[in-house]
Backbone and ligand atoms as CSV (ligand in chain L), in Angstrom:
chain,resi,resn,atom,element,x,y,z
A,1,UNK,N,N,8.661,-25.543,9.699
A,1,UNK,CA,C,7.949,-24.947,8.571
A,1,UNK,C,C,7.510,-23.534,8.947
A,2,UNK,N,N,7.424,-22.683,8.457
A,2,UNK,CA,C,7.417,-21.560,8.541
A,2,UNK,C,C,5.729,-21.032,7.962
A,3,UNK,N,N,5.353,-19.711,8.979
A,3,UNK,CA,C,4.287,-19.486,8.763
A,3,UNK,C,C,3.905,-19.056,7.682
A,4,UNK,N,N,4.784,-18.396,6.870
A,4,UNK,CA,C,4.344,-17.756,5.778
A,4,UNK,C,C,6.093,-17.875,4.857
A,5,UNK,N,N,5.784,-17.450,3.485
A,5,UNK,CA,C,7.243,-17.375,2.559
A,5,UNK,C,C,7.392,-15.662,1.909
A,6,UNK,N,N,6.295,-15.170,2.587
A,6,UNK,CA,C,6.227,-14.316,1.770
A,6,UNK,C,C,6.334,-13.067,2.804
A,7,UNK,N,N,7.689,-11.970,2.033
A,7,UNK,CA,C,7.633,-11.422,3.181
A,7,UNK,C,C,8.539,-10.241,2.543
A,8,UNK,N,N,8.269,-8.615,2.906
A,8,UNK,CA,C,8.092,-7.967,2.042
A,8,UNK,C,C,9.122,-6.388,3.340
A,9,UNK,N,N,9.932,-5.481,2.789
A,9,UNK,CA,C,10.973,-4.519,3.458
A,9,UNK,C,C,10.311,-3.323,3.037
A,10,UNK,N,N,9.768,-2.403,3.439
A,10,UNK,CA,C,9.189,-0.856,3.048
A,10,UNK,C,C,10.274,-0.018,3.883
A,11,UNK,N,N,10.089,0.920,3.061
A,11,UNK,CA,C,10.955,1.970,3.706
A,11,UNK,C,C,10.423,2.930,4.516
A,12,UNK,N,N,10.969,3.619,5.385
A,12,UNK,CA,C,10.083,4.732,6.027
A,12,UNK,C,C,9.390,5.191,4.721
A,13,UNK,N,N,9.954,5.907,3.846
A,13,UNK,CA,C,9.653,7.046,2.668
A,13,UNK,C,C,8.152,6.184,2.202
A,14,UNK,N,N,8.291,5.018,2.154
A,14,UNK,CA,C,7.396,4.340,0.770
A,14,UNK,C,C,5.889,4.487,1.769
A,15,UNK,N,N,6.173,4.065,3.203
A,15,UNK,CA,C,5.466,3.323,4.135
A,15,UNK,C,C,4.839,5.066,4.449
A,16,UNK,N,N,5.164,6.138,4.722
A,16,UNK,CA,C,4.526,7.038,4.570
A,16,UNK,C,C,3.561,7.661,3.387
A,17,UNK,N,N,4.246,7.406,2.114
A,17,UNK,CA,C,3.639,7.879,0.748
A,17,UNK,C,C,2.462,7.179,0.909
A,18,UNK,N,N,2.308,5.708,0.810
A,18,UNK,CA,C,1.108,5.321,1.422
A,18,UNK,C,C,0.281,5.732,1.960
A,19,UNK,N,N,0.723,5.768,3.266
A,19,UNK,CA,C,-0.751,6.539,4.403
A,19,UNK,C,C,-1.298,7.899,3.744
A,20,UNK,N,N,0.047,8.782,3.201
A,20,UNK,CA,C,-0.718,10.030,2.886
A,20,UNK,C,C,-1.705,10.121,1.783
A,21,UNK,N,N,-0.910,9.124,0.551
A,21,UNK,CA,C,-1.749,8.835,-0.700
A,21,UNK,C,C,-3.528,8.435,-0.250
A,22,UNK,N,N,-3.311,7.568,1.403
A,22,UNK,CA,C,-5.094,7.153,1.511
A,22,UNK,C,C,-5.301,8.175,2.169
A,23,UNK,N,N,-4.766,8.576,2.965
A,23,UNK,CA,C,-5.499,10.090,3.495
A,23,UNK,C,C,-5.982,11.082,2.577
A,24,UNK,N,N,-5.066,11.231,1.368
A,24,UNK,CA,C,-5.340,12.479,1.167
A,24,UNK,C,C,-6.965,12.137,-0.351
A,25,UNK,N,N,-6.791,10.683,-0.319
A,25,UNK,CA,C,-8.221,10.241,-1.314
A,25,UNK,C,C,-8.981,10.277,-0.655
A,26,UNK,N,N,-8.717,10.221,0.900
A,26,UNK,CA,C,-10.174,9.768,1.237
A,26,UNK,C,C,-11.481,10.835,1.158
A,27,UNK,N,N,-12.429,9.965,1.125
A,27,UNK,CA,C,-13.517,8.897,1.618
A,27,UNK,C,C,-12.590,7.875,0.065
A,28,UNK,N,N,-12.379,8.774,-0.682
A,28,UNK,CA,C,-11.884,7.127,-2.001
A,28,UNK,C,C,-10.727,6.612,-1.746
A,29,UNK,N,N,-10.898,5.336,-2.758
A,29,UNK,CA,C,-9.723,4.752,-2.178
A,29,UNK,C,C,-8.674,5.472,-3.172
A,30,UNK,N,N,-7.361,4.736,-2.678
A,30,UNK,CA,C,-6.087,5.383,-3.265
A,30,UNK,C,C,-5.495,3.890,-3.943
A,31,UNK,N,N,-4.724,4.054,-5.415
A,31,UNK,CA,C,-4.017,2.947,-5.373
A,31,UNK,C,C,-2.615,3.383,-5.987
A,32,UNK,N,N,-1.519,2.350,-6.403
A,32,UNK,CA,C,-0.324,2.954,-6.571
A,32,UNK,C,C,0.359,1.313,-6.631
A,33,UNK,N,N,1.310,1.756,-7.305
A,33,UNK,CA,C,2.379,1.046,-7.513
A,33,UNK,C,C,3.591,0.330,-6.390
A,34,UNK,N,N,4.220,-0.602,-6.314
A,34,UNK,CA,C,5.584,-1.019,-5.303
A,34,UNK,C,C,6.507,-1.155,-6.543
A,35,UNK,N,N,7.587,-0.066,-6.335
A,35,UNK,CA,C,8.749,-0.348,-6.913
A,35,UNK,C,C,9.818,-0.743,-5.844
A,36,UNK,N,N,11.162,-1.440,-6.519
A,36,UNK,CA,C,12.274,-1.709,-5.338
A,36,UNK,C,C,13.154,-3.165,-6.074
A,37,UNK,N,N,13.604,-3.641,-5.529
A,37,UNK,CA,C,14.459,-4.545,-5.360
A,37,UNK,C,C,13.905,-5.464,-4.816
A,38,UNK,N,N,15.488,-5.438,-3.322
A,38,UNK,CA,C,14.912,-6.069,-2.363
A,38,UNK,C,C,14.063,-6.273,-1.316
A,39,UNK,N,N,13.401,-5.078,-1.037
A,39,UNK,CA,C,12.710,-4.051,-0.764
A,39,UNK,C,C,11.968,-2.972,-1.637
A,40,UNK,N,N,10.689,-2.477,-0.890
A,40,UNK,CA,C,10.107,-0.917,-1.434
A,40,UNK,C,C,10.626,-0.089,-1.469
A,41,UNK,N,N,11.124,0.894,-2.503
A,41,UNK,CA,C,11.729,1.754,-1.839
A,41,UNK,C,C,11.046,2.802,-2.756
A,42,UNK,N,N,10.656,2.638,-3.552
A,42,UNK,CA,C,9.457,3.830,-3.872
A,42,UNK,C,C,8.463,3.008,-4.422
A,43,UNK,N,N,6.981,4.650,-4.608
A,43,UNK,CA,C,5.951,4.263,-4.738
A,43,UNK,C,C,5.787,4.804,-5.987
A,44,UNK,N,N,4.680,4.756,-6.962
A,44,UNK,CA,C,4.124,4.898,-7.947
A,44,UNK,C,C,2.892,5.105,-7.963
A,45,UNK,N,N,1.963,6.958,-7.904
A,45,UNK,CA,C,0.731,6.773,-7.040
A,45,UNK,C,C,-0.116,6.558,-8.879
A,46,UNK,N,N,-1.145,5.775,-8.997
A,46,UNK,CA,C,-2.144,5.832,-10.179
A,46,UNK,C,C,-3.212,6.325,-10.180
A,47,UNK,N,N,-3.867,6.897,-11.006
A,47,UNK,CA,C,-5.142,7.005,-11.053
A,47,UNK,C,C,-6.238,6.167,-10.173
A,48,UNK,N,N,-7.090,6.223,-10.076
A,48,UNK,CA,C,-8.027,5.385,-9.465
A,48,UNK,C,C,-9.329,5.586,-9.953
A,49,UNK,N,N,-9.407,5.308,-11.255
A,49,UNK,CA,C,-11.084,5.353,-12.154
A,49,UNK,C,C,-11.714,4.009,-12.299
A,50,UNK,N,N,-12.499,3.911,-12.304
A,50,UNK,CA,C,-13.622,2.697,-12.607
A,50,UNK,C,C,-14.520,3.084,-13.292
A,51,UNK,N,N,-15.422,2.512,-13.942
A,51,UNK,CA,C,-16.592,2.951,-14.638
A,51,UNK,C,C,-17.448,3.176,-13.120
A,52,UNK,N,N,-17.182,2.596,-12.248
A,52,UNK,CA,C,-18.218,2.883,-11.409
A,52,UNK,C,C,-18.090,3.674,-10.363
A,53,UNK,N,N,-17.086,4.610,-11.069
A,53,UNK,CA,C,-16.702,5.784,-10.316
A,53,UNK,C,C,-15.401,5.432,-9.232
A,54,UNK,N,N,-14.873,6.646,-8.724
A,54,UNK,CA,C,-14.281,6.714,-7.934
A,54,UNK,C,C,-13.677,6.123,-6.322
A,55,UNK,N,N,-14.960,6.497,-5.666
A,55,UNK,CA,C,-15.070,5.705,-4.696
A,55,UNK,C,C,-15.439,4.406,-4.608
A,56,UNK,N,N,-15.722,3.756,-5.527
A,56,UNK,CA,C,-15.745,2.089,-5.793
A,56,UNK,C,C,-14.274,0.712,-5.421
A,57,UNK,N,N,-13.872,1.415,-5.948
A,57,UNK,CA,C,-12.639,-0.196,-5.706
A,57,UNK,C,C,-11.535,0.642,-6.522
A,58,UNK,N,N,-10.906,0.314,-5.640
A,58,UNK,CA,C,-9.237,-0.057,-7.015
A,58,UNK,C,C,-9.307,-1.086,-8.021
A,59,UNK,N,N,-8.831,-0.656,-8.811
A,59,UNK,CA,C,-8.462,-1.383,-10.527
A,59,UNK,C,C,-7.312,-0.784,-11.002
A,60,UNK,N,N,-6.606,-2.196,-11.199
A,60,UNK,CA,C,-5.547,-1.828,-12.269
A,60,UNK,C,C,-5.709,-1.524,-13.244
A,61,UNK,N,N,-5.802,-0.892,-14.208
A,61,UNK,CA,C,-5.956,-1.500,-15.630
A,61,UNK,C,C,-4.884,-1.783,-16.604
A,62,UNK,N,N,-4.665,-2.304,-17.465
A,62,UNK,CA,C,-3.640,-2.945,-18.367
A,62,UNK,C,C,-2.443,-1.347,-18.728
A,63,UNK,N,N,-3.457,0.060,-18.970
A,63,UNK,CA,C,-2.385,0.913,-19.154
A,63,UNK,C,C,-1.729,1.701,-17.555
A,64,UNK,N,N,-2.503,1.324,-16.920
A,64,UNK,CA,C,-1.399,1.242,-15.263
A,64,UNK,C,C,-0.816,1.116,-15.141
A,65,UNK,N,N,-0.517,-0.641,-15.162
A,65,UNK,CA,C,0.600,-1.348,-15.537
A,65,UNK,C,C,1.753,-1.308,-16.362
A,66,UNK,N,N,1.325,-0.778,-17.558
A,66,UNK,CA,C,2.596,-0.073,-17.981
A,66,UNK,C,C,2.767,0.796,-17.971
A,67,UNK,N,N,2.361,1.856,-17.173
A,67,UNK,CA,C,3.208,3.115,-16.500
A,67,UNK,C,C,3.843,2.438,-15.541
A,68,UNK,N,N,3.500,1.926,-14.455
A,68,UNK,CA,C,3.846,1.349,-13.621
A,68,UNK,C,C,5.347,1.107,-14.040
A,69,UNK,N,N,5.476,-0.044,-14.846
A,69,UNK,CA,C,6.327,-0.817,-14.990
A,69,UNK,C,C,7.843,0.089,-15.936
A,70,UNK,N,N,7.558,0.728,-16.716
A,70,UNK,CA,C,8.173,1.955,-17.415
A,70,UNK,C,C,8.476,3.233,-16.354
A,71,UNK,N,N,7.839,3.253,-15.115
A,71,UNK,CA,C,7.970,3.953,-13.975
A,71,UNK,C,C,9.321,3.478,-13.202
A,72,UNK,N,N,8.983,2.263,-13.270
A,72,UNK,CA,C,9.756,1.207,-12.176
A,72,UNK,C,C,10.969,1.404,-12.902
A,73,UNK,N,N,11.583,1.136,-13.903
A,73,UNK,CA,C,12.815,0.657,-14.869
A,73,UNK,C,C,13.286,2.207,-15.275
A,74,UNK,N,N,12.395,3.495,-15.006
A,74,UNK,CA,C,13.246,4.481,-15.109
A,74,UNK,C,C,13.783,5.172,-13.466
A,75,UNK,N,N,13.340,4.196,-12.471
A,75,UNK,CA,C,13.439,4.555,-11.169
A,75,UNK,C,C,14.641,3.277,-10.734
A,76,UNK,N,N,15.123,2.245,-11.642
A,76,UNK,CA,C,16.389,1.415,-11.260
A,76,UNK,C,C,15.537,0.342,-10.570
A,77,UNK,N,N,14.406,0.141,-10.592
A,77,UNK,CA,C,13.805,-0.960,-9.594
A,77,UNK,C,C,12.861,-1.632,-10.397
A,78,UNK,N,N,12.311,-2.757,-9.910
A,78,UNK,CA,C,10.875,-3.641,-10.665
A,78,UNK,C,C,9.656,-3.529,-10.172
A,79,UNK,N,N,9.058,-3.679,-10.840
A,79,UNK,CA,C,7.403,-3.419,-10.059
A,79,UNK,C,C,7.231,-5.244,-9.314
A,80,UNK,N,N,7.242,-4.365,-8.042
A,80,UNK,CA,C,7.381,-5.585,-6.656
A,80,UNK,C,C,5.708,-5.685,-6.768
A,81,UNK,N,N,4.395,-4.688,-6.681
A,81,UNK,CA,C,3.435,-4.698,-6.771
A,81,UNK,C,C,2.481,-3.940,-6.704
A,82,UNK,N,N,1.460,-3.864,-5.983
A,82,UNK,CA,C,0.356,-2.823,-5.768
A,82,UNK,C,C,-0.373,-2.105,-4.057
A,83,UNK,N,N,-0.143,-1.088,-4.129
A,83,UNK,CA,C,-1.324,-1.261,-2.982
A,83,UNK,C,C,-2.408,-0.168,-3.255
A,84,UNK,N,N,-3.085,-0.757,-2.475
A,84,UNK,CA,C,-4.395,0.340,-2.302
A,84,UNK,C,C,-4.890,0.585,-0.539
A,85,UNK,N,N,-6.145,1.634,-0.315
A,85,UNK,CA,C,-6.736,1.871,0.758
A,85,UNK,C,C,-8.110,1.190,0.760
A,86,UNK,N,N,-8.242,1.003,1.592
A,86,UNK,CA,C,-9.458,0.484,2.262
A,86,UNK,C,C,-10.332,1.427,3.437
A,87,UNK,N,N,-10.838,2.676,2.832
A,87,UNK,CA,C,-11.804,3.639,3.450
A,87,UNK,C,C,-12.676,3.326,4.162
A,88,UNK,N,N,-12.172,3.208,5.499
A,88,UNK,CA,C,-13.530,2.518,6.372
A,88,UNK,C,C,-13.700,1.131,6.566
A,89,UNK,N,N,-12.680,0.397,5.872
A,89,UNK,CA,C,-12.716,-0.702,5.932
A,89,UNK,C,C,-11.331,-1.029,6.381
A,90,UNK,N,N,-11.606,-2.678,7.189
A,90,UNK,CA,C,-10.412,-3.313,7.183
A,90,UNK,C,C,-8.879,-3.679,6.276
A,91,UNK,N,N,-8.132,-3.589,6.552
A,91,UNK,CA,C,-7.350,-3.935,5.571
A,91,UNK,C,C,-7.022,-5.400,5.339
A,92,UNK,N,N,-8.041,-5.994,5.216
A,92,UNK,CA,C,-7.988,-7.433,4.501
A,92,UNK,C,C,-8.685,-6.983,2.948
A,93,UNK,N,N,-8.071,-7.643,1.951
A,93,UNK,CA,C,-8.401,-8.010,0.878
A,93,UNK,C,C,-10.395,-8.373,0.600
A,94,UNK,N,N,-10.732,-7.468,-0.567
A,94,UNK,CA,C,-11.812,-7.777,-0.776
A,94,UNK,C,C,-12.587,-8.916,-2.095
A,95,UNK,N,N,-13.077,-9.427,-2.402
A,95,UNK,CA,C,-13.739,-10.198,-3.161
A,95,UNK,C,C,-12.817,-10.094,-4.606
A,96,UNK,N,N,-13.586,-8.278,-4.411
A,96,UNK,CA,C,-12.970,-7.752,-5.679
A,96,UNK,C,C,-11.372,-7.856,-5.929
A,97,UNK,N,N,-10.859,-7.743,-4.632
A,97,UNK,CA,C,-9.472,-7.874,-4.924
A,97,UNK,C,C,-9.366,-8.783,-5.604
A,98,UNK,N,N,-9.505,-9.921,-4.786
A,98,UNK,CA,C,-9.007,-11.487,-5.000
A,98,UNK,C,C,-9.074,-11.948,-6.945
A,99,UNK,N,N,-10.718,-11.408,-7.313
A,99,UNK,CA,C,-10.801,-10.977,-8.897
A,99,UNK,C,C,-9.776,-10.507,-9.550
A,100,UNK,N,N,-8.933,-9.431,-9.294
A,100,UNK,CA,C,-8.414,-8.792,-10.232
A,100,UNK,C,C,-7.204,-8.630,-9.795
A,101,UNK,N,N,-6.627,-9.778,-8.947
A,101,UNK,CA,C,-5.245,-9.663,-8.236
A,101,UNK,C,C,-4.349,-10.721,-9.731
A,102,UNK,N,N,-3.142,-10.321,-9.619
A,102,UNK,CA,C,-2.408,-11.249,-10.707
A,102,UNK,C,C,-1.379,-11.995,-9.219
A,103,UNK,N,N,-1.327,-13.084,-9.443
A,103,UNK,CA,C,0.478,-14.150,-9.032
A,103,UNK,C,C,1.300,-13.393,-9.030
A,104,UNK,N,N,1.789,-13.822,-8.319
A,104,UNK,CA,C,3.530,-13.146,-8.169
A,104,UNK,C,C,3.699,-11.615,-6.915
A,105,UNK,N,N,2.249,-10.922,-7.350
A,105,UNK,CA,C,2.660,-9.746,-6.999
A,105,UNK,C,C,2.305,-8.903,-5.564
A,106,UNK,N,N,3.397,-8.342,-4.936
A,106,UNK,CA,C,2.726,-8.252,-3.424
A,106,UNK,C,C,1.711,-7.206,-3.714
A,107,UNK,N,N,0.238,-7.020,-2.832
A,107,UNK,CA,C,-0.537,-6.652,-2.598
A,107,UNK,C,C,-0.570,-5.975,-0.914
A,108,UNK,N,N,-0.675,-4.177,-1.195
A,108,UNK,CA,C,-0.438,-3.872,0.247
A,108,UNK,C,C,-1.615,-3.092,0.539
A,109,UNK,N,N,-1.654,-3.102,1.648
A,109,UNK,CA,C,-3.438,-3.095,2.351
A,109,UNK,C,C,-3.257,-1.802,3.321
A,110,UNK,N,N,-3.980,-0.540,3.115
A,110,UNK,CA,C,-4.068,0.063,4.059
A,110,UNK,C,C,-5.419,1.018,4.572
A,111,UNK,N,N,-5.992,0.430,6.080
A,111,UNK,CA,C,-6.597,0.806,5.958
A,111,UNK,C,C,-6.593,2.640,6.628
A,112,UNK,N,N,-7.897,3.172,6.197
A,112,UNK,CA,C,-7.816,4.729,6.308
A,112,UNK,C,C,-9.754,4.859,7.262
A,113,UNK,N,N,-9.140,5.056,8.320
A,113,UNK,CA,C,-10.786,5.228,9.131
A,113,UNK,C,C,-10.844,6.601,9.434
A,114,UNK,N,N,-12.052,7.225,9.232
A,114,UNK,CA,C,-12.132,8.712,8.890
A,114,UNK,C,C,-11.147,9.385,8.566
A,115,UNK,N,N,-10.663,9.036,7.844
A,115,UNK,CA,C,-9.372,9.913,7.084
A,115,UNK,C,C,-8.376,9.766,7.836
A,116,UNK,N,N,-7.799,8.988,8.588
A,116,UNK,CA,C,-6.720,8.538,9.303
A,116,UNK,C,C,-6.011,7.150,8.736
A,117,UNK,N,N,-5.108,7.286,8.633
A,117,UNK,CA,C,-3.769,5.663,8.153
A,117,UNK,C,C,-4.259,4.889,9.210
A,118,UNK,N,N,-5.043,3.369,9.399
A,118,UNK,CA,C,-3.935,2.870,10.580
A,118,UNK,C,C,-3.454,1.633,9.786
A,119,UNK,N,N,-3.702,0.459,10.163
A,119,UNK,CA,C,-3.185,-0.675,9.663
A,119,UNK,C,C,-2.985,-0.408,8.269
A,120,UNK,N,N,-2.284,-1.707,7.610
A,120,UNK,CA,C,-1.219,-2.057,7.072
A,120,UNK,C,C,-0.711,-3.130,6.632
A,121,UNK,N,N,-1.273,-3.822,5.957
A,121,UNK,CA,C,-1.344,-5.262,6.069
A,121,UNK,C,C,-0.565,-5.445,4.028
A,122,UNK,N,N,-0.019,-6.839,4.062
A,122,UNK,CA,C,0.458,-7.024,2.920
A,122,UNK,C,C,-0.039,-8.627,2.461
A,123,UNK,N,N,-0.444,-8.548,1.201
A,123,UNK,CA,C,-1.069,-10.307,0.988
A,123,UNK,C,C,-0.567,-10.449,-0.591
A,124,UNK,N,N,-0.473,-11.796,-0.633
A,124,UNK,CA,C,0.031,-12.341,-1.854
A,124,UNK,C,C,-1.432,-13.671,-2.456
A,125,UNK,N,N,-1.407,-13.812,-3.630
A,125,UNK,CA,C,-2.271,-14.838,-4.160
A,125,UNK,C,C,-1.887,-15.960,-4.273
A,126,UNK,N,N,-2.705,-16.679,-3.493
A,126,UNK,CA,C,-1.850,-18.022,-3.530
A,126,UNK,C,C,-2.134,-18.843,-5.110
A,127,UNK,N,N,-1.420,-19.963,-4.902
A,127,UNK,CA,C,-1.003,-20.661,-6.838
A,127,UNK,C,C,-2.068,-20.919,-7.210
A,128,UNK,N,N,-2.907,-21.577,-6.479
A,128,UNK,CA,C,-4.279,-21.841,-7.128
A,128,UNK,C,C,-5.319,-20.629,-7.531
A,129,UNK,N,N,-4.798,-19.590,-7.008
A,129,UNK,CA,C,-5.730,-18.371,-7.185
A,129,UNK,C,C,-7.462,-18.331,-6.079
A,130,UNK,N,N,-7.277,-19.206,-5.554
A,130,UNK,CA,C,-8.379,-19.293,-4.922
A,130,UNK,C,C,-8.701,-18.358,-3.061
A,131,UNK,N,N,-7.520,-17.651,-3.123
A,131,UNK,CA,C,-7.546,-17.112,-1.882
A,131,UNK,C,C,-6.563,-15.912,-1.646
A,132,UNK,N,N,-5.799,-15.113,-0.586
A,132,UNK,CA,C,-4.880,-14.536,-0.407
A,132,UNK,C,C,-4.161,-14.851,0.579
A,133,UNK,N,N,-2.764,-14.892,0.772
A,133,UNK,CA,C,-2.286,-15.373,1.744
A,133,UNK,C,C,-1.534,-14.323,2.557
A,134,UNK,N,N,-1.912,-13.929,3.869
A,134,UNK,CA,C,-0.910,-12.621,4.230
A,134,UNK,C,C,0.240,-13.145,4.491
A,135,UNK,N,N,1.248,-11.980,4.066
A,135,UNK,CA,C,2.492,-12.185,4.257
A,135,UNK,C,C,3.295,-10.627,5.957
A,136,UNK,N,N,4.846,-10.781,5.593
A,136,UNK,CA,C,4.757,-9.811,6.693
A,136,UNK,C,C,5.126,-8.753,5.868
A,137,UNK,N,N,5.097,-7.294,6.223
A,137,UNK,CA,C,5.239,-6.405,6.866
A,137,UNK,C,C,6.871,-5.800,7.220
A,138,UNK,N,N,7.339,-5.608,6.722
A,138,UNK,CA,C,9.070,-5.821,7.503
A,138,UNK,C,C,8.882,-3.578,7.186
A,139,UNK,N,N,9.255,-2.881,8.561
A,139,UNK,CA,C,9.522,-1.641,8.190
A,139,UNK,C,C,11.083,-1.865,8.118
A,140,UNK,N,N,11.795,-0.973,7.209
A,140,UNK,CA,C,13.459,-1.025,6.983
A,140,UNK,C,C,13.893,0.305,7.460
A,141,UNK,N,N,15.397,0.621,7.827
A,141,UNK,CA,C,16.248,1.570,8.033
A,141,UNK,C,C,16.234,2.082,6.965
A,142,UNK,N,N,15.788,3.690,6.733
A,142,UNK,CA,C,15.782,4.428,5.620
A,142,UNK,C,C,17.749,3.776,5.090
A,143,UNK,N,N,18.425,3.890,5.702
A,143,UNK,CA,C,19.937,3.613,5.105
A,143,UNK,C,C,20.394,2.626,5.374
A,144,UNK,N,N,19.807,1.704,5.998
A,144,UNK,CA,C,20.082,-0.151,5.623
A,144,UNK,C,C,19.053,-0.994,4.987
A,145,UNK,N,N,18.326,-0.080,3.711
A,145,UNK,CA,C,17.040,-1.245,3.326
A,145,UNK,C,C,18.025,-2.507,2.477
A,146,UNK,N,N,19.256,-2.429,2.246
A,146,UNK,CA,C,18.958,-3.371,1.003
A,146,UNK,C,C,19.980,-4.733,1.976
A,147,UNK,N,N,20.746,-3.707,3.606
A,147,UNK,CA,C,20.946,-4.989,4.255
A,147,UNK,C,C,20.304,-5.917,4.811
A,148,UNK,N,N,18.829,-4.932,5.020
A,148,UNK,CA,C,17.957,-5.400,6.313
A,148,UNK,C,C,17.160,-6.446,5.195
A,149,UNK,N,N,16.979,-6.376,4.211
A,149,UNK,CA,C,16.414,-6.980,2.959
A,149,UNK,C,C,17.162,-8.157,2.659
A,150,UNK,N,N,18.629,-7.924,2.480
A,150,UNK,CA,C,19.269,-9.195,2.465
A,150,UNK,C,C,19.352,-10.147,3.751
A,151,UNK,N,N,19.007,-9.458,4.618
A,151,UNK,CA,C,19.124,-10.197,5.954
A,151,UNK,C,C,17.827,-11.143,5.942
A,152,UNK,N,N,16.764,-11.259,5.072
A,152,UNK,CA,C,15.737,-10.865,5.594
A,152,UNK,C,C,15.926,-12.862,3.735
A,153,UNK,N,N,16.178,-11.942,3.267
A,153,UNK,CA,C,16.248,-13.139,2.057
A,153,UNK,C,C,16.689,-14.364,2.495
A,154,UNK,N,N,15.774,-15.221,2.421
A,154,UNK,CA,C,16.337,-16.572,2.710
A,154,UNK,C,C,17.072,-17.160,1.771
L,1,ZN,ZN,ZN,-9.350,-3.656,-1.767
């Protein structure tokens, strides 16, 4: 049995847009889109408003999502999912996440400590909705993502 099912191919390109997207918000967080296949292979950076301002949390909101997704389908790929930064914080999933996370969709975690990328973490919601489950991490060959992806597909 296997530790986890869930398990996710970034590309150099995507896996950088990331770090810079939280660097360049920080102290706020950053959030954004996963487009791709079988794999990430691009990002989709969003807004990041809340009523409770900026530096508060990531939120999707319903018209995100369909940029997002109208993003994704004019870029040849599906919206695989979301990530955001975690400013100062770990990159585990917060409360709030777990609230406003939907099924299905990977969730990627990065954290940014004084304005630096490090970790990197990716989690999915499990069926009951009652938790997150991390998944892996897979970095891909900028010019073998969709073998290293099929390699990678069980
Ligand atoms: Zn978070």
């Amino acid at each position: 049995m296997k530790m986890t099912d869930h398990r996710i191919v970034v590309s150099p390109a995507v896996d950088d847009a990331i770090r810079r997207h939280g660097e360049d918000t920080y102290p706020h967080e950053c959030c954004g889109a996963l487009v791709g296949r079988e794999g990430v292979t691009a990002t989709v950076p969003l807004p990041n408003t809340t009523e409770e301002g900026p530096r508060r949390r990531f939120l999707v909101r319903p018209s995100d999502y369909r940029l997002a997704e109208s993003r994704a389908t004019e870029l040849g790929g599906e919206l695989l999912g979301f990530y955001h930064s975690h400013p100062d914080h770990p990159a585990r999933p917060s409360q709030y996440d777990l609230d406003h996370a939907w099924p299905t969709f990977a969730y990627i975690i990065v954290a940014v400590a004084a304005g630096r990328a490090g970790d990197m973490t990716v989690w999915w919601l499990k069926d009951d909705r009652t938790s997150f489950e991390e998944g892996e991490l897979h970095h891909g060959d900028e010019n073998s993502d969709s073998d290293t992806a099929q390699a990678l597909h069980r």
